[in-house]
C-alpha positions as CSV (number, residue, x, y, z in Angstrom):
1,X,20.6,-6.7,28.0
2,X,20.8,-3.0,27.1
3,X,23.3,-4.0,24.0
4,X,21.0,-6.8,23.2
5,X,17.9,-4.1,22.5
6,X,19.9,-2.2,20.7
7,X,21.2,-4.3,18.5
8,X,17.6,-5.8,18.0
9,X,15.8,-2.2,17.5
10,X,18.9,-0.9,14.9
11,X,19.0,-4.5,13.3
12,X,18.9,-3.7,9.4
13,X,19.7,-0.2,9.4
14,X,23.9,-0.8,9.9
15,X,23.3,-1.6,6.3
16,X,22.0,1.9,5.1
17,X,24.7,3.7,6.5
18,X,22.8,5.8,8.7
19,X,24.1,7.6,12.1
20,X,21.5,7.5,14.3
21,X,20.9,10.5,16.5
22,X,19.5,10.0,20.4
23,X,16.0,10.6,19.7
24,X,16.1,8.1,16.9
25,X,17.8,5.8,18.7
26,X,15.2,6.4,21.5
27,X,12.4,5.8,19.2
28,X,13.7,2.7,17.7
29,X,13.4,1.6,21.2
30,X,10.0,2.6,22.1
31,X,8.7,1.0,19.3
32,X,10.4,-2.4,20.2
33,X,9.7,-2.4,23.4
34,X,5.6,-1.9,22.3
35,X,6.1,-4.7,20.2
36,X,7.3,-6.8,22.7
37,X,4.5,-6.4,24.7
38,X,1.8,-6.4,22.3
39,X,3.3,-8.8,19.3
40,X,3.4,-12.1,20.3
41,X,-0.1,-12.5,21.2
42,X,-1.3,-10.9,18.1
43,X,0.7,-13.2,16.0
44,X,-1.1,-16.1,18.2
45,X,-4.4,-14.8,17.6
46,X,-3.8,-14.4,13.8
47,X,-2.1,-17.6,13.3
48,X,-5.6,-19.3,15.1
49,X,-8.2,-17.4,12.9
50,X,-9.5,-19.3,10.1
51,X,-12.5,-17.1,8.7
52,X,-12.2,-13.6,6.6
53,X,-14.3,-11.5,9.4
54,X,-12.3,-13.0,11.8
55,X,-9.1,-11.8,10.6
56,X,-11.0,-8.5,10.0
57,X,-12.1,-8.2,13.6
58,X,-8.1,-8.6,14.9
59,X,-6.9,-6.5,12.1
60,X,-9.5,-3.8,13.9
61,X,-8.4,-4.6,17.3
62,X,-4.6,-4.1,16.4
63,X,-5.4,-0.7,14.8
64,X,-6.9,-0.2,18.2
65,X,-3.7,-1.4,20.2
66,X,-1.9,0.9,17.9
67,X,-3.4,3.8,17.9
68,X,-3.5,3.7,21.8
69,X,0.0,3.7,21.5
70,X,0.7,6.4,19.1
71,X,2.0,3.7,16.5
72,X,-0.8,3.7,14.0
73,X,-0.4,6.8,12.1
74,X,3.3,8.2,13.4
75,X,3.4,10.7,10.6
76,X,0.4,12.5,11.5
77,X,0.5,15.6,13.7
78,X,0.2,14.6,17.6
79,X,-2.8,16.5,18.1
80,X,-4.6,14.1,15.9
81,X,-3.0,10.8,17.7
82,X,0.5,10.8,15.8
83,X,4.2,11.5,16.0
84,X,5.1,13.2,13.5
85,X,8.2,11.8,12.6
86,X,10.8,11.8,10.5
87,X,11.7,10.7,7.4
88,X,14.6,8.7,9.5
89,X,11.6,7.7,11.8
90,X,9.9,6.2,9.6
91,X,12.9,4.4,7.9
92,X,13.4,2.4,11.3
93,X,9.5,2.4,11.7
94,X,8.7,0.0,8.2
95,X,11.9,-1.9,8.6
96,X,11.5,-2.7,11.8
97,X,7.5,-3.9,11.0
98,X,8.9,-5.8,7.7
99,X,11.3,-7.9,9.9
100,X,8.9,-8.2,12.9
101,X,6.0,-9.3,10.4
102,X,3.5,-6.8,12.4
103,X,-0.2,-7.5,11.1
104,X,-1.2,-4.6,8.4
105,X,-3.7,-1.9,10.2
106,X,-7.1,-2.6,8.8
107,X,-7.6,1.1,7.7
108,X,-4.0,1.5,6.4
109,X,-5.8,2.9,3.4
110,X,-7.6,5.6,5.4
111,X,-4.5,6.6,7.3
112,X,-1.9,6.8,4.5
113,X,-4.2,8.3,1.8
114,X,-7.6,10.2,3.7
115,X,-6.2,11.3,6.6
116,X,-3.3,13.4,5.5
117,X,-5.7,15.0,2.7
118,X,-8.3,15.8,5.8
119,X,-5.4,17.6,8.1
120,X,-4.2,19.7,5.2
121,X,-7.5,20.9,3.2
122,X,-10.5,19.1,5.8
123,X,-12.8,21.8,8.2
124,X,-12.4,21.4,11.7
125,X,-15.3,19.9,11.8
126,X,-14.2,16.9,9.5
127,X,-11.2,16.4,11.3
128,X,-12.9,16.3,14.5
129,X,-15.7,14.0,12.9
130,X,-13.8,11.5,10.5
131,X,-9.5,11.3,12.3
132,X,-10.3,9.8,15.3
133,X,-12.4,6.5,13.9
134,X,-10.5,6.1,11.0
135,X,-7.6,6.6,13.7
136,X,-8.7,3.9,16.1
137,X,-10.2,1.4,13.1
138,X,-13.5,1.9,13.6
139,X,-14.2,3.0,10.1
140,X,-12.3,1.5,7.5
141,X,-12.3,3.3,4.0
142,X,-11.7,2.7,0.5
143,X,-10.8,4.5,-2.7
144,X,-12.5,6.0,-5.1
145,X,-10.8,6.7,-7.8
146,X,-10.5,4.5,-11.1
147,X,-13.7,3.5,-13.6
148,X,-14.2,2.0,-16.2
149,X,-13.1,4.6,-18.7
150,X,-11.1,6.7,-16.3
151,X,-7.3,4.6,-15.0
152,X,-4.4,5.9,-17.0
153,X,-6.4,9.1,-17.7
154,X,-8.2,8.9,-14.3
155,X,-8.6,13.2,-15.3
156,X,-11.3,11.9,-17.6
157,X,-13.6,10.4,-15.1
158,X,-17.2,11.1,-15.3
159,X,-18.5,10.0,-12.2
160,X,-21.6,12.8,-12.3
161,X,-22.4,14.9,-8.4
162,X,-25.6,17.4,-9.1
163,X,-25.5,19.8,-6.1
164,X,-29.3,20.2,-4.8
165,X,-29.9,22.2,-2.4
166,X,-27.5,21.4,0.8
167,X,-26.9,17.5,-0.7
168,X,-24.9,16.2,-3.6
169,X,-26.2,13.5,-6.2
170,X,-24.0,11.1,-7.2
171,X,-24.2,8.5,-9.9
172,X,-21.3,6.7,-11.9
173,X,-19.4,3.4,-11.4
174,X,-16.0,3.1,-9.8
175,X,-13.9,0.1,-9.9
176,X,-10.9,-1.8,-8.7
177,X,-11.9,-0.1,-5.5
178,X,-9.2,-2.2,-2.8
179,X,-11.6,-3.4,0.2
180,X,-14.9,-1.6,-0.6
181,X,-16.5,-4.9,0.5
182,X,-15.1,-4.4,4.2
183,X,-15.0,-0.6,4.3
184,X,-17.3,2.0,6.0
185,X,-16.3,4.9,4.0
186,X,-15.3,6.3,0.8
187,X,-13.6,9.2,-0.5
188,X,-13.9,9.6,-4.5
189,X,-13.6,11.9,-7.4
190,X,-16.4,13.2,-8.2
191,X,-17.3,15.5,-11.8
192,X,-19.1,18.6,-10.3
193,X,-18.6,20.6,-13.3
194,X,-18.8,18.7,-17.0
195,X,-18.4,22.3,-18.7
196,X,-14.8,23.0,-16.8
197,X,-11.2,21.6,-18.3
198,X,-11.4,17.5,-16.9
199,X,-8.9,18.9,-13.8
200,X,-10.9,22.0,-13.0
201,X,-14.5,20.5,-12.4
202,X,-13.5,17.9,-10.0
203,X,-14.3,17.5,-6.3
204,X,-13.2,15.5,-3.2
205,X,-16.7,13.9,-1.5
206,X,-16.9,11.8,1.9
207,X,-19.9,8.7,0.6
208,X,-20.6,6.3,3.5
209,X,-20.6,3.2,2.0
210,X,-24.1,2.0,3.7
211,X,-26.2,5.0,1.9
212,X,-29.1,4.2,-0.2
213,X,-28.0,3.5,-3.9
214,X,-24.1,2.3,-3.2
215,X,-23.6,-1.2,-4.8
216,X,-20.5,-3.5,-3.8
217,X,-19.9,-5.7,-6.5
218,X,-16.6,-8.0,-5.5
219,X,-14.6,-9.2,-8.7
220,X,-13.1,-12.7,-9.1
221,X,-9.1,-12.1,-9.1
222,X,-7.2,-15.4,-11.4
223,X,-5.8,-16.5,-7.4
224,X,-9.5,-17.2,-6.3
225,X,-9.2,-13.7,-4.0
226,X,-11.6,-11.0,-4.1
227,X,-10.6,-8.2,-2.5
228,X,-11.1,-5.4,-5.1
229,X,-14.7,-4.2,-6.3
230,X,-17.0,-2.5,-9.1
231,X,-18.8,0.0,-7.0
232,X,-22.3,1.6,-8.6
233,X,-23.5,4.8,-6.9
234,X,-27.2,5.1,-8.1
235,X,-28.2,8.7,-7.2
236,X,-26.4,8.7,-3.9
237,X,-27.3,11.6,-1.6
238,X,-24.4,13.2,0.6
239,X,-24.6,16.6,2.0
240,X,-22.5,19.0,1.0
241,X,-20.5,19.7,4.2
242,X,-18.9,16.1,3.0
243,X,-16.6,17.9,0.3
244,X,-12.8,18.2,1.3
245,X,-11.8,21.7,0.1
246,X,-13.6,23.9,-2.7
247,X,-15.7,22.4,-4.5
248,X,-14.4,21.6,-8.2
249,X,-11.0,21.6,-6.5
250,X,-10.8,18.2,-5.8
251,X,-7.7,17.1,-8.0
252,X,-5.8,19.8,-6.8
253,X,-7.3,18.6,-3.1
254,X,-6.0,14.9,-4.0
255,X,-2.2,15.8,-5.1
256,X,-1.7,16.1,-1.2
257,X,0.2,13.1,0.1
258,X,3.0,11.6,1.9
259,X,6.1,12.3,0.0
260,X,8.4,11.5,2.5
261,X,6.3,8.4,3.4
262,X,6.4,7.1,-0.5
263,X,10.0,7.8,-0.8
264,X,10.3,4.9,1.8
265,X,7.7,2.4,1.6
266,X,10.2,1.0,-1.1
267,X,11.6,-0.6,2.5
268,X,8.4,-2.7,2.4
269,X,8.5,-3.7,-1.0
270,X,12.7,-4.5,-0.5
271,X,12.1,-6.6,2.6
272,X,9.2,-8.9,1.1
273,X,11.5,-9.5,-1.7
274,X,14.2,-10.6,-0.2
275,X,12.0,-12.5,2.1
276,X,10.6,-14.3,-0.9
277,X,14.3,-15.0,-2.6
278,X,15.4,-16.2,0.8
279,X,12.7,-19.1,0.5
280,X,13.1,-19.8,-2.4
281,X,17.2,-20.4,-2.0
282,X,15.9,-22.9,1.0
283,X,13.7,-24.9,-1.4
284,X,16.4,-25.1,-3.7
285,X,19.3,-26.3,-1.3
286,X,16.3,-29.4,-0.1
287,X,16.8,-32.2,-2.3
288,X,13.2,-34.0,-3.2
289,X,12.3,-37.4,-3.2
290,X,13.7,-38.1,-6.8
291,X,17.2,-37.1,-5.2
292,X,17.0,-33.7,-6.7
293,X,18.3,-30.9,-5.9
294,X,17.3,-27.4,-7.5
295,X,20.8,-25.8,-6.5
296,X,22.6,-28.4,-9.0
297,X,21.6,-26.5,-11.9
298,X,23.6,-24.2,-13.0
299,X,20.7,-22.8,-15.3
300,X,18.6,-22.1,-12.0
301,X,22.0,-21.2,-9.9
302,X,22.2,-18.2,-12.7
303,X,18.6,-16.9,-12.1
304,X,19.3,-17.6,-8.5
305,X,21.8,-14.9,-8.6
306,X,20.2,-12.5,-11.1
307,X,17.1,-12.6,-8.8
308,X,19.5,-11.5,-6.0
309,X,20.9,-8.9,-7.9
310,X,17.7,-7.6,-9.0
311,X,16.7,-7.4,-5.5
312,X,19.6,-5.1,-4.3
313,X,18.8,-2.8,-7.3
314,X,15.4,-2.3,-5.5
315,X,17.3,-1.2,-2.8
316,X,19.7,0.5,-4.0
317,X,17.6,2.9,-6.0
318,X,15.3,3.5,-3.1
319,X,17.9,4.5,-1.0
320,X,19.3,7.2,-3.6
321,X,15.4,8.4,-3.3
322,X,15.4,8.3,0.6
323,X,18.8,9.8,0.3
324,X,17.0,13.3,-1.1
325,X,14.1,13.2,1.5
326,X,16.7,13.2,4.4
327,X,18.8,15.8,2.8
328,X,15.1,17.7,3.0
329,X,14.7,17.8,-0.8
330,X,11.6,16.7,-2.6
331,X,11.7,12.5,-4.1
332,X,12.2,12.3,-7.6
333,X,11.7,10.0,-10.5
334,X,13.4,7.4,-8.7
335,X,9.7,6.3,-6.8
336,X,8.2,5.6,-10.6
337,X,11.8,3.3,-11.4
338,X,11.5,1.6,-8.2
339,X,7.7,1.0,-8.8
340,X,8.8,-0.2,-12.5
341,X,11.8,-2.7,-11.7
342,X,10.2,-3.8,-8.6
343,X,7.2,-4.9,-10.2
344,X,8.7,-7.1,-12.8
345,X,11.3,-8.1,-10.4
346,X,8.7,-9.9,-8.0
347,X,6.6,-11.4,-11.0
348,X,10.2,-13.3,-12.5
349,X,10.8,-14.1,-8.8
350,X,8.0,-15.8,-8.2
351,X,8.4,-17.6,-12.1
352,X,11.9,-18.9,-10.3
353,X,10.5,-19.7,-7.3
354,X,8.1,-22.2,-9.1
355,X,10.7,-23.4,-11.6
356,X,12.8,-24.4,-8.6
357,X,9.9,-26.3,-7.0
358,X,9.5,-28.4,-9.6
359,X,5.8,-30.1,-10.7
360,X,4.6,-29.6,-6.8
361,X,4.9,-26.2,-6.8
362,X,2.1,-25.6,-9.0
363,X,-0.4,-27.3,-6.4
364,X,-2.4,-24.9,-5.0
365,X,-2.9,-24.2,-1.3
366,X,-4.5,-27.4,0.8
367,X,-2.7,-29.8,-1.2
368,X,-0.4,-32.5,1.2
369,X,2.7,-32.0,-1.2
370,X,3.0,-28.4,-2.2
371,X,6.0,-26.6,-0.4
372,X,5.3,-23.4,1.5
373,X,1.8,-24.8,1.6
374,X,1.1,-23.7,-1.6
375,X,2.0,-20.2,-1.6
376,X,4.5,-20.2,-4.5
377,X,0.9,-20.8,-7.3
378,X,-0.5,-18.3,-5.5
379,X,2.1,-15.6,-5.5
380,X,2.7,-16.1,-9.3
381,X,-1.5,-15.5,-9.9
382,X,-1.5,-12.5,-7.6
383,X,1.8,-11.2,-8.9
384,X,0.2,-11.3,-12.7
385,X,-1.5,-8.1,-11.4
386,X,1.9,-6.1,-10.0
387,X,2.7,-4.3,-13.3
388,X,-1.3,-2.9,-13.3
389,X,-1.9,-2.0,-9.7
390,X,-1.0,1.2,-8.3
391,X,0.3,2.4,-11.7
392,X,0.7,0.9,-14.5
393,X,3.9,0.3,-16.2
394,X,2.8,2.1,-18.9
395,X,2.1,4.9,-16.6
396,X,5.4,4.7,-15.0
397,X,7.5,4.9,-18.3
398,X,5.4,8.1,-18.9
399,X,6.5,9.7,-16.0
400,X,10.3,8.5,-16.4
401,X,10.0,9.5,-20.2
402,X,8.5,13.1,-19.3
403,X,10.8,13.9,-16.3
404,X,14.1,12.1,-16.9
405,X,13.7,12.2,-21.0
406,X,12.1,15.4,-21.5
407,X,9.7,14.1,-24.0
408,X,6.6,15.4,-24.7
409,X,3.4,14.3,-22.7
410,X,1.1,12.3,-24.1
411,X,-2.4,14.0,-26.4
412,X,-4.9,13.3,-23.7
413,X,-3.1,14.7,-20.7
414,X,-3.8,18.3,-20.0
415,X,-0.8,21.1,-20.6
């Protein structure tokens, strides 16, 4: 039994080469032990929910379970509810939840994006305010960032905040805002200062998103979901004690984040591919009811293999990036080629996986004959947005153009 847990809480990682010391081992164990308990009836649950604030409320109630166990923010400092692990941590950590399938936390956004920048440049009183819901799921949040003249060049946004008094006044538009329709809180960029350089005048503000003059607007994605949002802040009023850090210091307030984390989310991103290629190989090895059989083809067998191939260079760069954060060195360049390849990697996957199911694969989901119950139309719509969200690919060749090129930046961006 004892060689059977290990071999299920180190399953995946033989391939990365890694020599894992006691405490890793120890908490590769923990963790799938936790799951083991709590898993199983989750999955249950999710599997019988049919309606979006159904799903919701679980999502919430497995943050909860999480949190209680210390599993739903691991790298944040124990006295805030986390572990603080390692970059090895949290290796076996996301590629133990990709091959598990554990249910996203519903305030993943919160965690991996707020909550660091509140434990670095937050008061004590923030902390001790905001952490603990946005720990436990209580308050979900969103971000605001991007408007309608401010993605690339998000430097040039000109969302307006007017102090008066104690309060801040802000008015402006934000958009593709990920799960402002479900979220308690926000934390944009605001423009405190129109007279300072576009970096300088910039601050980090708290806005509950039930104040008077915030308005949700949902937009229609091409796959029927809406899950980002236009949001419209008509002279909002916040006080001033819900700035993080200075005030006008808000981009240098929002270059915190999770390095180490970033450097290995590409896990994530590697194991959802494969996933996908590995389902799509099945549907080519079933022959339909015409007696055909995708794998025949040697047209399709080719992309077959280049889709494999492209799915271990995801890999394989990532790990030369993880390789730096566990040597204790900073990531590189290699996060913005990962994000690059890996988005057109998953769009041409999912072309192949609908050129290998043949005229049903284009049914949409309900339909009696579509395989994977429709999934394959509606990864290819969602995947037409992977080379925008996040970072362009425009964006990305900047960066690897700047830093691996040593070309020059572009006008717009400040020296």
């Amino acid at each position: 039994m004892e060689r059977e847990t290990k071999s299920r809480t180190t399953s995946g990682l033989d391939d990365l080469g890694l020599d894992l010391s006691e405490e890793d081992t120890a908490f590769a164990e923990e963790w799938s032990a936790w799951l083991d308990d709590h898993l199983p009836a989750m999955h249950e649950r999710l599997a019988r929910a049919e309606s979006g604030t159904e799903k919701l409320a679980l999502a919430r109630e497995w943050q909860s379970q999480m949190a209680a166990g210390g599993w739903a923010a691991i790298t944040w400092p124990a006295e805030f509810g986390g572990r603080k692990a390692t970059a090895r941590q949290q290796l076996i950590f996301y590629l133990s939840s990709a091959e598990r399938r554990v249910p996203p936390l519903a305030g993943r956004i919160g965690l991996n994006l707020c909550g660091p920048t509140l434990i670095a440049h937050g008061t004590e009183e923030q902390r001790q305010r905001f952490l603990p819901p946005m720990l436990d799921g209580r308050h979900v949040w969103c971000q605001g960032f991007s408007e309608p003249g401010a993605g690339s060049d998000l430097a040039s946004l000109r969302t307006r905040g007017v102090i008066d008094g104690d309060s801040m006044v802000i008015t402006g538009q934000k958009i593709w805002t990920s799960s402002a329709h479900l979220a308690d809180w926000m934390f944009a960029l605001v423009r405190t200062d129109p007279d300072a350089p576009k970096r300088h005048g910039i601050s980090f503000v708290l806005i509950p998103m039930t104040a008077d003059g915030v308005d949700v607007r949902p937009i229609r994605q091409i796959s029927g979901d809406a899950e980002f949002n236009e949001v419209f802040l008509d002279s909002v009023q916040v006080p001033l004690s819900n700035v993080v850090g200075k005030l006008n210091d808000g981009w240098n307030v929002t270059r915190t984040t999770l390095a180490n984390e970033r450097a290995i989310l590409f896990m994530g991103q590697q194991m959802a591919l494969t996933s996908t290629l590995r389902k799509a190989v099945t549907m080519a090895k079933t022959t339909d009811a015409q007696g055909f059989r995708a794998a025949d083809d040697p047209h399709l067998r080719d992309r077959i293999a280049q889709a494999w191939i492209d799915v271990e260079l995801v890999r394989l760069n990532g790990m030369r990036n993880l390789a730096k954060v566990l040597a204790g060195k900073e990531p590189g360049p290699e996060g913005s080629m990962s994000k690059l390849f890996g988005q057109h990697v998953e769009q041409h996957l999912h072309e192949l996986a609908l050129d290998l199911g043949g005229e049903l694969a284009i049914l949409d989901r309900g339909a009696d004959d579509a395989p994977n119950r429709g999934k394959w139309a509606l990864g290819w719509l969602r995947t037409r947005a992977s080379t925008i969200g996040g970072g362009t690919s425009e964006i990305q060749r900047n960066v690897l153009a700047e830093r691996i090129l040593g070309q020059p930046r572009d006008p717009w961006a400040d020296a």
